[in-house]
C-alpha positions as CSV (number, residue, x, y, z in Angstrom):
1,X,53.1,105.0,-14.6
2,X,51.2,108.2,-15.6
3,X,49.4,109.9,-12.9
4,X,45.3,109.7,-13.3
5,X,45.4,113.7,-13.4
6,X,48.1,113.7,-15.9
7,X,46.3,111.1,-17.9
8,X,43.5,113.0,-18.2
9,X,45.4,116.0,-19.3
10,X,46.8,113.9,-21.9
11,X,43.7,112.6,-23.6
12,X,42.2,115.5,-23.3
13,X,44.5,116.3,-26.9
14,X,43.5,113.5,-28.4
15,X,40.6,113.4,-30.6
16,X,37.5,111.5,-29.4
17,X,38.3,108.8,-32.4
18,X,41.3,108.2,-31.2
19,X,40.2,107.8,-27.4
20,X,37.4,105.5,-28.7
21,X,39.9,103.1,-30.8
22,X,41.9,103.2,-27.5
23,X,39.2,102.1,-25.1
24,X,38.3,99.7,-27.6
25,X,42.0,98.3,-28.0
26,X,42.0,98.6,-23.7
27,X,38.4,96.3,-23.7
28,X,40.1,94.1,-26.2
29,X,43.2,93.1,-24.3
30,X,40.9,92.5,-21.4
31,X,37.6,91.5,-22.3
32,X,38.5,87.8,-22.3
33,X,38.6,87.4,-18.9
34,X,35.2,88.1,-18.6
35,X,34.4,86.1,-21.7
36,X,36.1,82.7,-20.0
37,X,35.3,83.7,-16.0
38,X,32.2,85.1,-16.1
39,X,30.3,84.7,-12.7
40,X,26.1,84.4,-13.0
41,X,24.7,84.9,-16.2
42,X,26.7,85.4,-18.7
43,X,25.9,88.8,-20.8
44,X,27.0,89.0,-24.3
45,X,26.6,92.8,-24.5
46,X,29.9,93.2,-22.7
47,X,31.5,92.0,-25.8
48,X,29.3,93.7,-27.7
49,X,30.7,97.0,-26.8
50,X,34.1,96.4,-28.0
51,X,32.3,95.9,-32.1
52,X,30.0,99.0,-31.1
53,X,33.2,100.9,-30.7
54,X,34.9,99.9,-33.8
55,X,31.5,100.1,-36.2
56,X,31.3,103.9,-34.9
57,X,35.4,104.0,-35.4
58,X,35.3,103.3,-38.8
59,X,32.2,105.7,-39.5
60,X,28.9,103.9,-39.1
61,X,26.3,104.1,-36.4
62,X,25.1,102.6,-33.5
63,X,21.4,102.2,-32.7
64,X,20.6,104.2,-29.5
65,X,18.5,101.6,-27.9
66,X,21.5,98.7,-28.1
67,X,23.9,101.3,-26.7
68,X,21.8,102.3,-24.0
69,X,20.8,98.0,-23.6
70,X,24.4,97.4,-23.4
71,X,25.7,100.5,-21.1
72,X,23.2,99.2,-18.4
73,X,24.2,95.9,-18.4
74,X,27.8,96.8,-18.5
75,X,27.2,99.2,-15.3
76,X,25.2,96.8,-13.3
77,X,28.0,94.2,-13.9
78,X,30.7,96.6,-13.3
79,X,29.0,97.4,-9.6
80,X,28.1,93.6,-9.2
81,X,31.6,92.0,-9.5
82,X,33.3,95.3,-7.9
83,X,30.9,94.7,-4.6
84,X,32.1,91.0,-4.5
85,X,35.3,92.2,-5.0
86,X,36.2,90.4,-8.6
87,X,38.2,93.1,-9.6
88,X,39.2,91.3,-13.2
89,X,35.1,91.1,-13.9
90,X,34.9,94.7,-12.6
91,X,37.0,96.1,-14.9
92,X,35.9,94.3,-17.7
93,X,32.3,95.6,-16.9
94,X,33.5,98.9,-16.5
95,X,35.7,99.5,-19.3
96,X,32.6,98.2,-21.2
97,X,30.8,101.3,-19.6
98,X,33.5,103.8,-20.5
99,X,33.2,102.8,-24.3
100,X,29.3,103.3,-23.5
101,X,29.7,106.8,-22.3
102,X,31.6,107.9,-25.4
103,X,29.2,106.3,-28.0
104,X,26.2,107.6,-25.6
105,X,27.7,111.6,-24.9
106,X,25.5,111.8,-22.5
107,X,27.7,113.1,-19.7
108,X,30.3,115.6,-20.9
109,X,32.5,114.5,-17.6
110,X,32.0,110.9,-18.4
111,X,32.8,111.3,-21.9
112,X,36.0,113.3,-21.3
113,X,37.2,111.3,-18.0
114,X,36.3,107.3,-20.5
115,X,39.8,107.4,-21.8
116,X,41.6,108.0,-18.4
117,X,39.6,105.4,-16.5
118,X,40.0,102.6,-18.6
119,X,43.8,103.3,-18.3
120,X,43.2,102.6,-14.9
121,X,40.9,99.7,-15.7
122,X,43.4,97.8,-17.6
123,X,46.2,98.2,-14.7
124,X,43.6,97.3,-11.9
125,X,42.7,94.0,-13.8
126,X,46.3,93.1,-14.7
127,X,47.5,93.5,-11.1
128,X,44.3,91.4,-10.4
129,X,45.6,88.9,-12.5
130,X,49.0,88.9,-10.7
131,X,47.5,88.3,-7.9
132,X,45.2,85.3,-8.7
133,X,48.1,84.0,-10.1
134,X,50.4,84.3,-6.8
135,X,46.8,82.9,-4.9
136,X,47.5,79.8,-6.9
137,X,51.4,79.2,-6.7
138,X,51.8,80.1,-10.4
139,X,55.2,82.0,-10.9
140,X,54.3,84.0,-14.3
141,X,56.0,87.3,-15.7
142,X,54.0,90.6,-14.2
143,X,50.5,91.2,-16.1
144,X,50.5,94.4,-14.6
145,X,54.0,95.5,-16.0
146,X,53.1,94.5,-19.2
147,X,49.7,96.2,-19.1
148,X,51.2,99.5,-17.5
149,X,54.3,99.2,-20.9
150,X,51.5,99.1,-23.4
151,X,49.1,101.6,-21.9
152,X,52.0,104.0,-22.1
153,X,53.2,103.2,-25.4
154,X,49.6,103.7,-26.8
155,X,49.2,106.9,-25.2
156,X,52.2,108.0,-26.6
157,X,51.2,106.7,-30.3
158,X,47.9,108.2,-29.4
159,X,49.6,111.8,-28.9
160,X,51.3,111.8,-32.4
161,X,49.3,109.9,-34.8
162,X,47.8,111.4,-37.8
163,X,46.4,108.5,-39.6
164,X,42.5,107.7,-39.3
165,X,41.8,105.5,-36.5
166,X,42.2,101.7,-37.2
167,X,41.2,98.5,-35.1
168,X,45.0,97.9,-35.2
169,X,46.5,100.6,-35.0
170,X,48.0,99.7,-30.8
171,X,48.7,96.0,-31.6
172,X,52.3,96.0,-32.5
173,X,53.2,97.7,-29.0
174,X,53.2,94.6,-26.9
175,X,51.9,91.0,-27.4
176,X,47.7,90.4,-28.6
177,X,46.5,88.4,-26.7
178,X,48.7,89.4,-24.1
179,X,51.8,87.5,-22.9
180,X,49.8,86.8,-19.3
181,X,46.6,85.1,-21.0
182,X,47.8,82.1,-21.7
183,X,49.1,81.4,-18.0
184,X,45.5,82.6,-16.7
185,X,43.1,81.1,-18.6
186,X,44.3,77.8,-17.7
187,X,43.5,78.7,-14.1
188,X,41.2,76.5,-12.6
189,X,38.1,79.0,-12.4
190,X,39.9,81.7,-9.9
191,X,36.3,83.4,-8.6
C-alpha cells in the first residue's frame, strides 16, 4: 500500500487530466454502492459527478452552478453517512466531493490533495465492504485487496502514460464492475 504522503507526492506528477480521469475511474468502481444502498433521499448528483468528470475530460465544460449544486450535496452526504458511521456511503459522497474540488479549483490544497484522498476513499469503502460481508457470514475474496491492486496499478499507468486521458483508460487493470460487487449487492440492505 502506498503511504498517503507518498501518494500525494506521486500525483503531484501527474497532470490534473489524468488525476481527474482517475478520480472518475475511483467514483466509478464505487459509486454503485451508493446508487443501490442509499440511506434517506436519494441524490442523483452523486452520480452526476462521475459524467461531470468525463465531459470536462474529454474537453467540454461544466456549468458552475451544477458543479457547485452537486459539490454541496456530495459534502453534506459525505459528513451525513460518515457521522452515522456508513463508511461505504461516506466514501462514495466524498469521492464525489474530491471530483468537485478539481472541476471547482477553488481550493489550491483541495485540488492538489483530490487525487490522494480518493485513493484512500476507495480502500476505506472496500475494507467497509469486507466487513459487511463478514457481519453477514458471507465468505467472499478481499474487496479491499482488490481495491488496494488496482489503485496501485492505476497510479502506476497514471505515472507513465502519454496518451490523452480516456474514460477507459484504468479498466483493463482489474475486473469493472469489480469482482466484490456481485457478492454485495445481493446483501440484504447492510445499513
Amino acid at each position: 500500500m502506498i503511504s498517503f504522503a507518498d501518494r500525494k507526492r506521486r500525483f503531484s506528477a501527474i497532470s490534473p487530466t489524468i488525476r481527474l480521469t482517475f478520480l472518475a475511474s475511483c467514483a466509478e468502481r464505487i459509486m454503485p454502492i451508493y446508487d443501490k444502498f442509499w440511506v434517506g433521499d436519494y441524490h442523483p448528483e452523486l452520480s452526476q459527478t462521475i459524467e461531470l468528470a468525463w465531459q470536462t475530460v474529454e474537453g467540454g465544460s461544466v456549468d458552475a452552478a451544477s458543479a457547485r449544486r452537486c459539490f454541496d450535496v456530495a459534502k453534506e452526504l459525505a459528513d451525513l453517512y460518515a457521522e452515522d458511521s456508513i463508511a461505504p456511503l461516506a466514501e462514495a459522497a466524498g469521492i464525489a466531493a474530491y471530483i468537485m474540488d478539481m472541476l471547482q479549483q477553488t481550493d489550491h490544497d483541495d485540488v492538489a490533495l483530490a487525487a490522494p484522498r480518493g485513493y484512500a476513499s476507495v480502500l476505506t469503502a472496500g475494507d467497509a465492504v469486507d466487513g459487511v460481508l463478514a457481519q453477514n457470514g458471507i465468505v467472499a475474496p478481499s474487496a479491499k485487496s482488490e481495491e488496494e491492486a488496482w489503485l496501485d496499478a492505476a497510479v502506476a499507468r497514471a505515472e507513465t502514460w502519454t496518451q490523452p486521458a480516456a474514460r477507459d483508460m484504468f479498466r483493463d487493470l482489474g475486473s469493472f464492475p469489480p469482482s466484490w460487487w456481485a457478492v454485495y449487492s445481493n446483501v440484504k440492505r447492510p445499513y
